[in-house]
N, CA, C and O atoms as CSV, one atom per row, in Angstrom:
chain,resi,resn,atom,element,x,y,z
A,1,UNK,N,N,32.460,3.623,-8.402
A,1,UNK,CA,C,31.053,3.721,-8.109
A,1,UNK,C,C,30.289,3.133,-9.289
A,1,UNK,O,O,30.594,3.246,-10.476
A,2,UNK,N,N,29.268,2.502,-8.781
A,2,UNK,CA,C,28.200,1.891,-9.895
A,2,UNK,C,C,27.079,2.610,-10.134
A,2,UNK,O,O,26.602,3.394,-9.314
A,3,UNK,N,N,26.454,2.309,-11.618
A,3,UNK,CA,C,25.263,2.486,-11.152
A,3,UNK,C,C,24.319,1.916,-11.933
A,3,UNK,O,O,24.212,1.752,-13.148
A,4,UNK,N,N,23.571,1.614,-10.874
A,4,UNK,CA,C,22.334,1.079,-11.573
A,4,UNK,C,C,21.685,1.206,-12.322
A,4,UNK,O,O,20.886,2.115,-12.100
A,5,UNK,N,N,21.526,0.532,-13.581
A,5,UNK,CA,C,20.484,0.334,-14.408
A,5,UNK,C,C,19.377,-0.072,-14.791
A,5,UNK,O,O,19.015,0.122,-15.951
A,6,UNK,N,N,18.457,-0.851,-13.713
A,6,UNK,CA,C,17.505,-1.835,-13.529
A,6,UNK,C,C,16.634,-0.522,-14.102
A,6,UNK,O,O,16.703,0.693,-13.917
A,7,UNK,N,N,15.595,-1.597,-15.064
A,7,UNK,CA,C,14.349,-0.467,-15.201
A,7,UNK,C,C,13.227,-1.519,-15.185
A,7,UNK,O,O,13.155,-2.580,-15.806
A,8,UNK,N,N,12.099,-0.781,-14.043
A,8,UNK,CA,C,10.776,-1.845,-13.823
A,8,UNK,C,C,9.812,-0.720,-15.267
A,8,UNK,O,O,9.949,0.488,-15.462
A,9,UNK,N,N,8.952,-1.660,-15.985
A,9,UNK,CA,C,8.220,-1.500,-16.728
A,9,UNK,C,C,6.884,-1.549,-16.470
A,9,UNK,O,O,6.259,-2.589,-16.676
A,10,UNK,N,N,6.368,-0.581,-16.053
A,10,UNK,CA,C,4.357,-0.563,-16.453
A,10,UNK,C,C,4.162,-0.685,-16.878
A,10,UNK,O,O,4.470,-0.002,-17.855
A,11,UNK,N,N,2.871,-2.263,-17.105
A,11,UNK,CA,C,1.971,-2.265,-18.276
A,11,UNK,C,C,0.609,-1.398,-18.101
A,11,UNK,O,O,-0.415,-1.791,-17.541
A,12,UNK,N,N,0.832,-0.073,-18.732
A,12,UNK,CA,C,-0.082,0.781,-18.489
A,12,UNK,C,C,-1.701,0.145,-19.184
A,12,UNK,O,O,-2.872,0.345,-18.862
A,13,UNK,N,N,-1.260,-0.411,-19.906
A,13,UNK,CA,C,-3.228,-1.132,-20.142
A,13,UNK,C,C,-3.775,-2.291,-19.079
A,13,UNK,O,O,-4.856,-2.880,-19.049
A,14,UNK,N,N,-2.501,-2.395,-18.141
A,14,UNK,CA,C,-3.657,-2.992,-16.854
A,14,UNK,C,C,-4.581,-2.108,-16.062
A,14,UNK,O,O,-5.715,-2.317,-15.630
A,15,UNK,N,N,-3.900,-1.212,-16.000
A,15,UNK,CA,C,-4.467,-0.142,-15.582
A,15,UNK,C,C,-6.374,0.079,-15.789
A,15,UNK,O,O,-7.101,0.374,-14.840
A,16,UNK,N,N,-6.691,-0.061,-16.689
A,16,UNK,CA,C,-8.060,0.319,-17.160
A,16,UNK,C,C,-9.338,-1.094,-16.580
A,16,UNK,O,O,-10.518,-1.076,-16.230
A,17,UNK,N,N,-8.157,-2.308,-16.765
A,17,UNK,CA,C,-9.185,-3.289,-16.147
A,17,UNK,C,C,-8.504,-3.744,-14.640
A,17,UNK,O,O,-8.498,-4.830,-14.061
A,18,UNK,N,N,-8.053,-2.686,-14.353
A,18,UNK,CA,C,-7.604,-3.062,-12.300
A,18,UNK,C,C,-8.987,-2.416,-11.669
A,18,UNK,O,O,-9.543,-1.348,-11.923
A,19,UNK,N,N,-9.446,-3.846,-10.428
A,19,UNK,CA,C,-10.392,-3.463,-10.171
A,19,UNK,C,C,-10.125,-2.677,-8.930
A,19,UNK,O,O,-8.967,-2.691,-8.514
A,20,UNK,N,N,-11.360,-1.737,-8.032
A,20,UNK,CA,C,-11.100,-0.976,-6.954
A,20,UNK,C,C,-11.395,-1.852,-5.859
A,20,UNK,O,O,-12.564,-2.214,-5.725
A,21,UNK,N,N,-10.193,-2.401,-4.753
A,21,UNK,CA,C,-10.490,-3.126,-4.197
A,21,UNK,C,C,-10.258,-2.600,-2.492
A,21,UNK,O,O,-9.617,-1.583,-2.228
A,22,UNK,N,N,-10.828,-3.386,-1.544
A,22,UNK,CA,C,-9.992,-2.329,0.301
A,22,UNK,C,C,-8.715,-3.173,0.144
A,22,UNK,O,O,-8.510,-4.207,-0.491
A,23,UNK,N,N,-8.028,-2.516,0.813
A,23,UNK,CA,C,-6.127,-3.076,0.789
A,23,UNK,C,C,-6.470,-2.633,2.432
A,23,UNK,O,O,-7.158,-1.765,2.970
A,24,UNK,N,N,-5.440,-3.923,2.965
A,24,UNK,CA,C,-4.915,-3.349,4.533
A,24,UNK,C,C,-3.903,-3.901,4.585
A,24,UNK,O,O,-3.662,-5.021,4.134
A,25,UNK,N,N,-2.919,-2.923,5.345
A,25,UNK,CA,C,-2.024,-2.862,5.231
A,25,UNK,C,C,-1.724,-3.558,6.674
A,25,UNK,O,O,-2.292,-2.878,7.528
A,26,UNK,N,N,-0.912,-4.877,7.377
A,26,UNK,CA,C,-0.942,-5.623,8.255
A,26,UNK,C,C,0.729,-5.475,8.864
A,26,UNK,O,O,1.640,-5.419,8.038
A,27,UNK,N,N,1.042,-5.418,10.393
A,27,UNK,CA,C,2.426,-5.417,10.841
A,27,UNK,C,C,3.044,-6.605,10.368
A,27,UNK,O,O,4.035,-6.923,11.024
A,28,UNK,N,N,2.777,-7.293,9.503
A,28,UNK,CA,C,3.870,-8.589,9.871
A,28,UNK,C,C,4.198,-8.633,8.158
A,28,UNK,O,O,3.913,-7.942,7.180
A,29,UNK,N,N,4.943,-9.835,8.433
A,29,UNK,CA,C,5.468,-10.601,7.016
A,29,UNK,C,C,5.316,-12.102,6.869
A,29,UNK,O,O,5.511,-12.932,7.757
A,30,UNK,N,N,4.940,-12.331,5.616
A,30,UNK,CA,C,4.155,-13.637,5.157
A,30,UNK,C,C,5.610,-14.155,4.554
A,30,UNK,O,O,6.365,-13.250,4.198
A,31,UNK,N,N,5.939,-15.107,4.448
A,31,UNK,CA,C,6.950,-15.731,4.307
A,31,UNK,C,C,6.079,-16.882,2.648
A,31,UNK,O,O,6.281,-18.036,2.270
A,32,UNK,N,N,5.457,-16.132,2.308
A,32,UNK,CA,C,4.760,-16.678,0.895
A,32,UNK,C,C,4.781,-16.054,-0.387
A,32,UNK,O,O,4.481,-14.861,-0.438
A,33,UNK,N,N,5.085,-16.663,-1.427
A,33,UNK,CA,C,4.977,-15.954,-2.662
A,33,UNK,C,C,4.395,-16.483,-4.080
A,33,UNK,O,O,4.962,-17.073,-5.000
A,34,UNK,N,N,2.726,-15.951,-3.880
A,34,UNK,CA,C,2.155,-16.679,-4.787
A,34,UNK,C,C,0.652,-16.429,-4.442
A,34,UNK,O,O,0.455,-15.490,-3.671
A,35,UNK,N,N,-0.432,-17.113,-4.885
A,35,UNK,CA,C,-1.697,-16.892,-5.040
A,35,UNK,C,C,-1.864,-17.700,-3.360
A,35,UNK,O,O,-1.211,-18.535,-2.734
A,36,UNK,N,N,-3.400,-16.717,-3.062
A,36,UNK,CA,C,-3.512,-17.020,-1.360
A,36,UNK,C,C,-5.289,-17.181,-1.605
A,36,UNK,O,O,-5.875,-16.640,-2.543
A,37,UNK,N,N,-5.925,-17.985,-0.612
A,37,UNK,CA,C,-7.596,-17.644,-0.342
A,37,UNK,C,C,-7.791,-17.002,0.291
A,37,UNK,O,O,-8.428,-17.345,1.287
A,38,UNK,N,N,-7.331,-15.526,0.114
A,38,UNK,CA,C,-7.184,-14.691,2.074
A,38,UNK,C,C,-8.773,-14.054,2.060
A,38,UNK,O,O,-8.829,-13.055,2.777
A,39,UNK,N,N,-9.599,-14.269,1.650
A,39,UNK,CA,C,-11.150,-13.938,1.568
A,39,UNK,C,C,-11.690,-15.095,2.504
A,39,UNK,O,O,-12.435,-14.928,3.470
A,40,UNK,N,N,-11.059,-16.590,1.935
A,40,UNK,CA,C,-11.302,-17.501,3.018
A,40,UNK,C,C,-10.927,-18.004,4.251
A,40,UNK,O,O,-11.612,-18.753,4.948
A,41,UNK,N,N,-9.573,-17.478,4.563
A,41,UNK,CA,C,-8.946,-17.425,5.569
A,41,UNK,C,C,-8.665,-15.602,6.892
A,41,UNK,O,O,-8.317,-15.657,8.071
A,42,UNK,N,N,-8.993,-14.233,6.045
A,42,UNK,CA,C,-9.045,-13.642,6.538
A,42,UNK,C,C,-10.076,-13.043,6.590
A,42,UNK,O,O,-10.235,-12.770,5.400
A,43,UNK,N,N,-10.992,-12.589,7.159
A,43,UNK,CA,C,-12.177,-11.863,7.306
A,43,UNK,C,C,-12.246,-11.058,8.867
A,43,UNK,O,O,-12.686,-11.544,9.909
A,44,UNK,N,N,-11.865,-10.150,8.733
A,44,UNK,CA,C,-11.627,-9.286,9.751
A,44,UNK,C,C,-13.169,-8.766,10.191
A,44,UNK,O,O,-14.037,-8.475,9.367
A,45,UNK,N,N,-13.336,-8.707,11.634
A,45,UNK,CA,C,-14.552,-8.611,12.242
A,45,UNK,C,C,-14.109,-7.334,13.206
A,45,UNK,O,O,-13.959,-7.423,14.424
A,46,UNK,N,N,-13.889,-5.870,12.249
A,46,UNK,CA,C,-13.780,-4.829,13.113
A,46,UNK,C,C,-14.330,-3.946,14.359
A,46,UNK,O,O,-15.283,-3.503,13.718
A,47,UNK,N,N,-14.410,-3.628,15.029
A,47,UNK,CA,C,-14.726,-2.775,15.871
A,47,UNK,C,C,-14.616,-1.429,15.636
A,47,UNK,O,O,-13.459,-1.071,15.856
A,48,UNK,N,N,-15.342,-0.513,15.275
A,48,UNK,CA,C,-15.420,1.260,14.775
A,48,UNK,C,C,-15.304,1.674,16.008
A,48,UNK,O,O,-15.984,1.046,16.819
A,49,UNK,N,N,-14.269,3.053,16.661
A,49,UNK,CA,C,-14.249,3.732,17.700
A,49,UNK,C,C,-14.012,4.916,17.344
A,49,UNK,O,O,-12.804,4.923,17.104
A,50,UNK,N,N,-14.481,6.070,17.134
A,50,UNK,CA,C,-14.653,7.369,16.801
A,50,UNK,C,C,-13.361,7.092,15.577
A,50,UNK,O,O,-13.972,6.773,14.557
A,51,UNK,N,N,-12.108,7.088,15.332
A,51,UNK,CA,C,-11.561,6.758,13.788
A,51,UNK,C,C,-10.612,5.784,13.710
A,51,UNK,O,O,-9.753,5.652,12.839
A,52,UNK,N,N,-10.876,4.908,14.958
A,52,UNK,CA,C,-9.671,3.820,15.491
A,52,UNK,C,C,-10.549,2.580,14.915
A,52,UNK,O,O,-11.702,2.738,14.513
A,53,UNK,N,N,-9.864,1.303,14.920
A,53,UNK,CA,C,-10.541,0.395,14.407
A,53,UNK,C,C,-9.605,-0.845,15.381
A,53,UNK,O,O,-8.425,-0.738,15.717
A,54,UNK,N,N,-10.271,-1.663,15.596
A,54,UNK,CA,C,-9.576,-2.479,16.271
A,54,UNK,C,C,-10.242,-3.649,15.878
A,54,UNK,O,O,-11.414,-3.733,15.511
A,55,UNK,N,N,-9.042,-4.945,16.027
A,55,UNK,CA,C,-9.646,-6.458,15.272
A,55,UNK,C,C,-8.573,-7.187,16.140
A,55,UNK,O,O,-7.556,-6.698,16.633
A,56,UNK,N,N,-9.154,-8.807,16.232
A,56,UNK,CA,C,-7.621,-9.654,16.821
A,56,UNK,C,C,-7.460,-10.093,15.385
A,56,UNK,O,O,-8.157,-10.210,14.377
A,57,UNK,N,N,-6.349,-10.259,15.727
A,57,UNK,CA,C,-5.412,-11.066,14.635
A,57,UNK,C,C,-4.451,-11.904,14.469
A,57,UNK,O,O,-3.474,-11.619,13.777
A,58,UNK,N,N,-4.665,-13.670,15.405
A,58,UNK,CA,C,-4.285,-14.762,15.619
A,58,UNK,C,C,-3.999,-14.406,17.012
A,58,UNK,O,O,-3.160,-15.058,17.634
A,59,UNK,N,N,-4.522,-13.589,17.464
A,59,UNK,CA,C,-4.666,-13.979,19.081
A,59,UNK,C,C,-3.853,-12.376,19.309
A,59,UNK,O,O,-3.727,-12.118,20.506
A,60,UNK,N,N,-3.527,-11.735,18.753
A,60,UNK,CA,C,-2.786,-9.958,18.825
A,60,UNK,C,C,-3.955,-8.961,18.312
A,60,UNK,O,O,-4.672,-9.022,17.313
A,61,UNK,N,N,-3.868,-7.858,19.549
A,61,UNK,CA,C,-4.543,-6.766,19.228
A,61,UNK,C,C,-4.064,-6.101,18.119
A,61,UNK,O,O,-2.873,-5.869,18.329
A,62,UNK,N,N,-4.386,-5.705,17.102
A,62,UNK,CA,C,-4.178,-4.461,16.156
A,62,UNK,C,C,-5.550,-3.330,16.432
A,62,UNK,O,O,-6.731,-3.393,16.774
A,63,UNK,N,N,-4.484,-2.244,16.020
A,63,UNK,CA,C,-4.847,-0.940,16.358
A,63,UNK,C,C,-5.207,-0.114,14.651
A,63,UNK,O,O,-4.175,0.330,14.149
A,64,UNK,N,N,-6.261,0.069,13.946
A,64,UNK,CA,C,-6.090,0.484,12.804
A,64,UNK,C,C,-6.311,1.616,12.837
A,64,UNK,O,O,-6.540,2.203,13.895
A,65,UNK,N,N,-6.291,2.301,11.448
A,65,UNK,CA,C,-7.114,3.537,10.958
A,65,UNK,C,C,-7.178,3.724,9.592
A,65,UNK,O,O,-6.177,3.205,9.098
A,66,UNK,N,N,-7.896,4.231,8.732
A,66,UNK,CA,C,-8.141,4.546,7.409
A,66,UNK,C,C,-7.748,5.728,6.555
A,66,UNK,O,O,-8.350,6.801,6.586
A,67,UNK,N,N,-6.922,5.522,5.950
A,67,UNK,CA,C,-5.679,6.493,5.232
A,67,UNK,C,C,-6.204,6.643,3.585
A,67,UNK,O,O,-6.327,5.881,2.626
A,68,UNK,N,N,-6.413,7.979,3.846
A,68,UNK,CA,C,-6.916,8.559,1.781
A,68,UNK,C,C,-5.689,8.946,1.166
A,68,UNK,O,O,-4.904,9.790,1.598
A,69,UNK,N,N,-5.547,8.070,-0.181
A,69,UNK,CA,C,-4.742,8.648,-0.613
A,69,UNK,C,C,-4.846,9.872,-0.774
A,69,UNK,O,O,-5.987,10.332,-0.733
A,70,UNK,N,N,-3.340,11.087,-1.082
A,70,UNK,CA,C,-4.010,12.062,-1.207
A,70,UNK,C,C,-4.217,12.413,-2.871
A,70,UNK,O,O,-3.955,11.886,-3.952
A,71,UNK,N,N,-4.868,13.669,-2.340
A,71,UNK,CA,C,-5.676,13.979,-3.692
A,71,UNK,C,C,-5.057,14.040,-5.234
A,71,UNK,O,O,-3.896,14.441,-5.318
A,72,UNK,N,N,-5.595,13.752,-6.191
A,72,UNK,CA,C,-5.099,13.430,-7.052
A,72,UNK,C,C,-4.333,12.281,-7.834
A,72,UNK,O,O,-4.086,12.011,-9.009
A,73,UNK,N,N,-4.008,11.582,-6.208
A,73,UNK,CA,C,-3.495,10.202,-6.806
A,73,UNK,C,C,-4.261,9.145,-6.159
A,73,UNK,O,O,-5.183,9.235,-5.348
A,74,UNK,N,N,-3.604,7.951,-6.764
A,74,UNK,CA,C,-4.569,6.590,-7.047
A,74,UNK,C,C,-3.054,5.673,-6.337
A,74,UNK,O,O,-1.853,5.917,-6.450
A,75,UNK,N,N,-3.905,4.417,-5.503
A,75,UNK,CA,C,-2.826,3.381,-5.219
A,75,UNK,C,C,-3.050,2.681,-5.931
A,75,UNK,O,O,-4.175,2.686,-6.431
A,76,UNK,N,N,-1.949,1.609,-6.377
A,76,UNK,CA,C,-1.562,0.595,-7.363
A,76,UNK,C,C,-1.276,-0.620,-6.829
A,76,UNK,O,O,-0.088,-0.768,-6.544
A,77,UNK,N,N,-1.944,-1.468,-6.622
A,77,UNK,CA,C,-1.345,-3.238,-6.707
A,77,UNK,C,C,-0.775,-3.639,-7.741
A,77,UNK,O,O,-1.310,-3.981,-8.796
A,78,UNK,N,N,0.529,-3.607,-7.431
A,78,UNK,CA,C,1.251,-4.474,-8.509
A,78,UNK,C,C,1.872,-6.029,-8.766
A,78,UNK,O,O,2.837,-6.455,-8.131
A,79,UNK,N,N,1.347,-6.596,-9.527
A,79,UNK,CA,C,2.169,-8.030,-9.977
A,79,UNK,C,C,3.274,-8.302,-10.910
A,79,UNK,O,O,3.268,-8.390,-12.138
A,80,UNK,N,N,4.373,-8.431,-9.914
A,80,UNK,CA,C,5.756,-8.888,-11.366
A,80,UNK,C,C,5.305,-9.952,-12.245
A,80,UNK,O,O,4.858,-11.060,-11.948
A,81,UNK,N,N,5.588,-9.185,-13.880
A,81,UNK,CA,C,4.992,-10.492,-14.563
A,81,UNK,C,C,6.363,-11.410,-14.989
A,81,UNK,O,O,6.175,-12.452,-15.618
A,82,UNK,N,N,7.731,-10.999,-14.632
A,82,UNK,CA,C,8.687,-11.695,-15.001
A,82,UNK,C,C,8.811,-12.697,-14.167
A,82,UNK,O,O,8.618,-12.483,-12.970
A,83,UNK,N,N,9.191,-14.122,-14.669
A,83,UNK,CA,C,9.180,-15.425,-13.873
A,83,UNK,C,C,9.728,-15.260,-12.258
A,83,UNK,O,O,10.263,-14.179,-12.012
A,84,UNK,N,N,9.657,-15.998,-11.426
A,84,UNK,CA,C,10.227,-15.976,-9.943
A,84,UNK,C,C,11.924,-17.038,-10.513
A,84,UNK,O,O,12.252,-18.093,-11.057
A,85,UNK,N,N,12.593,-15.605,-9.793
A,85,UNK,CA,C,14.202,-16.547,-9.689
A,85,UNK,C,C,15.064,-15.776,-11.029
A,85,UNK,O,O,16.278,-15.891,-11.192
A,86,UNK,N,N,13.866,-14.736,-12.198
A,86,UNK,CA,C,14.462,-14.545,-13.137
A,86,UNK,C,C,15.410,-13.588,-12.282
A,86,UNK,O,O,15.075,-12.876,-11.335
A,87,UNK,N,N,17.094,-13.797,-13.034
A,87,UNK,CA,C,17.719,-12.281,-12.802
A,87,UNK,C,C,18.057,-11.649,-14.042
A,87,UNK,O,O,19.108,-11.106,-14.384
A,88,UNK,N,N,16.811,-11.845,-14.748
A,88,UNK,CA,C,16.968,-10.117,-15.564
A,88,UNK,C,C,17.016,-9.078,-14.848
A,88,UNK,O,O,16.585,-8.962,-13.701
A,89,UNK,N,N,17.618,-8.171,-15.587
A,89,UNK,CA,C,17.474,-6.786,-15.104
A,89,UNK,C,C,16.672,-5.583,-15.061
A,89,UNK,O,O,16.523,-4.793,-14.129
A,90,UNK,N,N,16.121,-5.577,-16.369
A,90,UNK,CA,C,14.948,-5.183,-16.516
A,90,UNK,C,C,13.257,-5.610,-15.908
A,90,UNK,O,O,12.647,-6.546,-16.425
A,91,UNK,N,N,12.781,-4.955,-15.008
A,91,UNK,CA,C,11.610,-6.055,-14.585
A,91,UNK,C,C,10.029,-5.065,-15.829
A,91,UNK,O,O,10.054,-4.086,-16.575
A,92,UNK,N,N,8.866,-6.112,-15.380
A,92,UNK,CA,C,7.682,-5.656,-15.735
A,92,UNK,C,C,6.596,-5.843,-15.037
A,92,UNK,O,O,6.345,-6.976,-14.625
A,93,UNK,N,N,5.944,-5.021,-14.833
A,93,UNK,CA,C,4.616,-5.728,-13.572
A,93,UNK,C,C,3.310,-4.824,-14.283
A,93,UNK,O,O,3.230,-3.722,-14.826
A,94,UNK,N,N,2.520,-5.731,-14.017
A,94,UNK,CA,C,1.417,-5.249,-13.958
A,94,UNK,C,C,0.421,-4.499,-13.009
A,94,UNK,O,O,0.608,-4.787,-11.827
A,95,UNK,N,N,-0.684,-3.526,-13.263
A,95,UNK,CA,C,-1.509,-2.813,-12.068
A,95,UNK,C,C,-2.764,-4.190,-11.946
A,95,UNK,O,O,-3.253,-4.656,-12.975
A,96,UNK,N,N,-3.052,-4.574,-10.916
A,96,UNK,CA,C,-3.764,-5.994,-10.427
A,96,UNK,C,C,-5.304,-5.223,-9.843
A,96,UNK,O,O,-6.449,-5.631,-10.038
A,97,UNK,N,N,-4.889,-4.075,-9.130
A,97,UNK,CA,C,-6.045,-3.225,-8.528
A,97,UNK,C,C,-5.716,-2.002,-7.973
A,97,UNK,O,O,-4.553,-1.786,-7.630
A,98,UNK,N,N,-6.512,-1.243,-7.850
A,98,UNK,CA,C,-6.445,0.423,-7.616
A,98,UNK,C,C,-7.143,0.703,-6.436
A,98,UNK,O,O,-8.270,0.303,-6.142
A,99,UNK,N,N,-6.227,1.580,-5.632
A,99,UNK,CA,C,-7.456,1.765,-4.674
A,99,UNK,C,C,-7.036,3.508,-3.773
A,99,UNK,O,O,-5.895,3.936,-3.599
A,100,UNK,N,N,-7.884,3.962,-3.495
A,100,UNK,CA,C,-8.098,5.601,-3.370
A,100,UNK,C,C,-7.696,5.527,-1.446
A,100,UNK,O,O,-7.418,6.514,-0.765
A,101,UNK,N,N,-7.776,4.207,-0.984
A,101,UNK,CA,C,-7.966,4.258,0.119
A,101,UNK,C,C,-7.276,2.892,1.247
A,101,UNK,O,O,-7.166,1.797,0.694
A,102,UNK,N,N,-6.930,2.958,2.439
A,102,UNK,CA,C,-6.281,2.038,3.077
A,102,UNK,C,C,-6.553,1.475,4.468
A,102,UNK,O,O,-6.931,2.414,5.168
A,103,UNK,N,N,-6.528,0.635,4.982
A,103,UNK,CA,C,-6.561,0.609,6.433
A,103,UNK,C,C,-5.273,0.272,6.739
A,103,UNK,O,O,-4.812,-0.704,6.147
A,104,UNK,N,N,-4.455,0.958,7.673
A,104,UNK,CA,C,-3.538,0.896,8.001
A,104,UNK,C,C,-3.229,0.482,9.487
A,104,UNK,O,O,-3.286,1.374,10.333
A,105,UNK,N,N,-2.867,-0.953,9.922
A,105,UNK,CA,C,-2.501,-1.315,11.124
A,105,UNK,C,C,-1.552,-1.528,11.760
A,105,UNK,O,O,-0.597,-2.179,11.337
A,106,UNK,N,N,-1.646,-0.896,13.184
A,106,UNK,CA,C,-0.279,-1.256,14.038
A,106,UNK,C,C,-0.668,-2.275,15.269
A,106,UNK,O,O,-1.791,-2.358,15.765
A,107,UNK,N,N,0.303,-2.909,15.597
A,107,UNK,CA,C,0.290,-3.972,16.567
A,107,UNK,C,C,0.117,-3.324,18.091
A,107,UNK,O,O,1.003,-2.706,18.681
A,108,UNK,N,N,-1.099,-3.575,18.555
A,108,UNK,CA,C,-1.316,-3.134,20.048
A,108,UNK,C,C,-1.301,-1.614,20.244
A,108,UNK,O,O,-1.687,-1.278,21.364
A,109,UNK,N,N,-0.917,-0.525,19.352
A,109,UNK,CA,C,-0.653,0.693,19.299
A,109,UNK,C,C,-1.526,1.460,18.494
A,109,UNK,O,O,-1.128,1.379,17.331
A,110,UNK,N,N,-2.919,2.436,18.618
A,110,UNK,CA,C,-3.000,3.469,17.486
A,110,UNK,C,C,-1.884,3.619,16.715
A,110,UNK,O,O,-0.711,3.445,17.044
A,111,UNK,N,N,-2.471,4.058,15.350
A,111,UNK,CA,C,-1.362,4.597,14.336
A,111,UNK,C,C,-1.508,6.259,14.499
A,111,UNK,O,O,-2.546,6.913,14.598
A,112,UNK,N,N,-0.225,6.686,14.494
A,112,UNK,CA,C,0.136,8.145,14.769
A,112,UNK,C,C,0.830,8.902,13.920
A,112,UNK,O,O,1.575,8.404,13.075
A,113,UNK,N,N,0.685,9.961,14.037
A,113,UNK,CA,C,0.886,11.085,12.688
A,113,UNK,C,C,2.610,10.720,13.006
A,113,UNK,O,O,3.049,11.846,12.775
A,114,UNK,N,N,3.592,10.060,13.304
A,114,UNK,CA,C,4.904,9.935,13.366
A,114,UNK,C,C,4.973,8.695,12.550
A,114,UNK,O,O,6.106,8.349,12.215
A,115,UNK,N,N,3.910,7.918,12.145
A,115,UNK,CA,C,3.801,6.440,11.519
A,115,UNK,C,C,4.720,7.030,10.185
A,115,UNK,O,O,4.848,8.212,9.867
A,116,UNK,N,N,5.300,5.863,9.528
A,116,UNK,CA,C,6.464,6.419,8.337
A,116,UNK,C,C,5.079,6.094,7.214
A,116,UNK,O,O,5.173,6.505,6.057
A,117,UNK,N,N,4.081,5.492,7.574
A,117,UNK,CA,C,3.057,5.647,6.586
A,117,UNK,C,C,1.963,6.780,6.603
A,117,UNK,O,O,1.399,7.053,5.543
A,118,UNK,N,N,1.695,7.335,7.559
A,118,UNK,CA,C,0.848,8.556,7.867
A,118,UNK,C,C,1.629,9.434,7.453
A,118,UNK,O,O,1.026,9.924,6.499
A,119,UNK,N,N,3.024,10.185,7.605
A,119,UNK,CA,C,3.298,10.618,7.176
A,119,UNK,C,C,4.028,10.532,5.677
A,119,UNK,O,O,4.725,11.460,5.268
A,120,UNK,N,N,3.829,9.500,5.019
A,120,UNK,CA,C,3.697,9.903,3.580
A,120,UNK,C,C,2.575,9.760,2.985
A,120,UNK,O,O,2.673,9.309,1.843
A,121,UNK,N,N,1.902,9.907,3.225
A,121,UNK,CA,C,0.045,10.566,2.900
A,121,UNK,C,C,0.338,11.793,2.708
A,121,UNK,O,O,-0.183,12.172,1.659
A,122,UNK,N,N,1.136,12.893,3.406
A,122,UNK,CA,C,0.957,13.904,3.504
A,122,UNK,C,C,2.366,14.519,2.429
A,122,UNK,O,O,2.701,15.688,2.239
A,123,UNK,N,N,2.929,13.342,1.910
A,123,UNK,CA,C,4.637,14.192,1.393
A,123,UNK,C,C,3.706,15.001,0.239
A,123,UNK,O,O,4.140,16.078,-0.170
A,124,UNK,N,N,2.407,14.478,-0.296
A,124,UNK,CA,C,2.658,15.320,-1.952
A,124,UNK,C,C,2.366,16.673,-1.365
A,124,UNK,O,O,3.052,17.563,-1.867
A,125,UNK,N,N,1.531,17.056,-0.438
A,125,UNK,CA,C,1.301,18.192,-0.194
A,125,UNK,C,C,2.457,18.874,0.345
A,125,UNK,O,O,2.491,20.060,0.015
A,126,UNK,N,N,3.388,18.498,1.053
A,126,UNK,CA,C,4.077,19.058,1.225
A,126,UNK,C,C,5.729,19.354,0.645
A,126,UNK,O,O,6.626,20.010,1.175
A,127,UNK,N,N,5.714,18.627,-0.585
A,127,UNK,CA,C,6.921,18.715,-1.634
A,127,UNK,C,C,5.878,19.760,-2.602
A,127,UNK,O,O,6.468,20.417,-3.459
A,128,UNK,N,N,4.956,19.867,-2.539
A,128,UNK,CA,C,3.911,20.793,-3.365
A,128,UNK,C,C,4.463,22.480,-2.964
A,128,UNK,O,O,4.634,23.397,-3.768
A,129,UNK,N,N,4.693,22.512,-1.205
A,129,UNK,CA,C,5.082,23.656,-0.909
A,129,UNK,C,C,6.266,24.097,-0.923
A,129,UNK,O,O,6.469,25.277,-1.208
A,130,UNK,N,N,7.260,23.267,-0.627
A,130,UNK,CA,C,8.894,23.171,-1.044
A,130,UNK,C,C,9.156,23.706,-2.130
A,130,UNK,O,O,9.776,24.741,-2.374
A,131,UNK,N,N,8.346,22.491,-3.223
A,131,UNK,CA,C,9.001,22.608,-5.059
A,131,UNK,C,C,8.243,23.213,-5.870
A,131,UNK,O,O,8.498,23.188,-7.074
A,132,UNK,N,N,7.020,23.962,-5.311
A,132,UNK,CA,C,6.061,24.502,-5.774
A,132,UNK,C,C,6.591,26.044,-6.258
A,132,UNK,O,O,7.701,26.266,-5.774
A,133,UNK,N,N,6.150,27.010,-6.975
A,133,UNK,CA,C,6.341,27.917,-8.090
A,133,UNK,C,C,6.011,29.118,-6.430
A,133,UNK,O,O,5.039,28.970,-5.690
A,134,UNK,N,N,6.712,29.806,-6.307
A,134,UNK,CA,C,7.081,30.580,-4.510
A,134,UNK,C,C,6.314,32.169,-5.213
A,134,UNK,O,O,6.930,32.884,-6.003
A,135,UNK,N,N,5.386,32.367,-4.891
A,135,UNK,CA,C,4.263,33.812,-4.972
A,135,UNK,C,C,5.152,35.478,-4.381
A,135,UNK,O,O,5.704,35.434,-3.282
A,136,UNK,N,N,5.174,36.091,-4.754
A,136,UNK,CA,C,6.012,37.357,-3.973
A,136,UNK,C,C,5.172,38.452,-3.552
A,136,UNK,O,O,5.665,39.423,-2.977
């Protein structure tokens, strides 16, 4: 048996100048790796329905909704600052932007409390009650 040693490194002083930006979180995968104009190419023209959100998106319905982190913590955009192709082992990335909050979309479907992302919104609270200090 092996084991791994890889250790990713925070540069915790990005942290202070990461700006607060909206993140959405999209069904697919970009087959790109590198700087994008997605301000000029994506601009989503939502529709509000009591907490559903709906937009096309190259000709596909998505189904959104807006996910808080929970309390106490902060989301992180991160950028690897080690070259593309390096295989060091050790990595380092930087925090790029912070954000308290998400839109989270599914393809043609509301997102539902069974989503593997809705429900980890909810793990800290509930490893809180698990691993938490038990009252008698």
């Amino acid at each position: 048996m092996s084991c791994n040693t890889n250790v990713i490194h925070v540069q915790l002083s990005s942290v202070s100048d990461a700006q607060r930006v909206p993140v959405h979180l999209m069904p697919c995968e970009i087959e790109h790796n590198g700087p994008a104009q997605v301000s000029q190419y994506f601009n989503a023209a939502t529709k509000d329905c009591k907490q559903e959100k709906t937009v096309s998106f190259r000709g596909r319905g998505l189904m959104g909704q807006e996910l808080c982190c929970p309390q106490g913590y902060t989301g992180m955009v991160l950028k690897e600052m080690n070259k593309p192709g390096s295989d060091q082992e050790d990595r380092t990335v930087k925090v790029t932007s912070v954000f308290d909050k998400m839109t989270y979309w599914n393809l043609e479907t509301p997102p539902n409390p069974d989503d593997r992302v809705v429900m980890a919104m909810d793990w800290p609270e509930l490893a809180e009650a698990i691993h938490g200090p038990v009252e008698d």
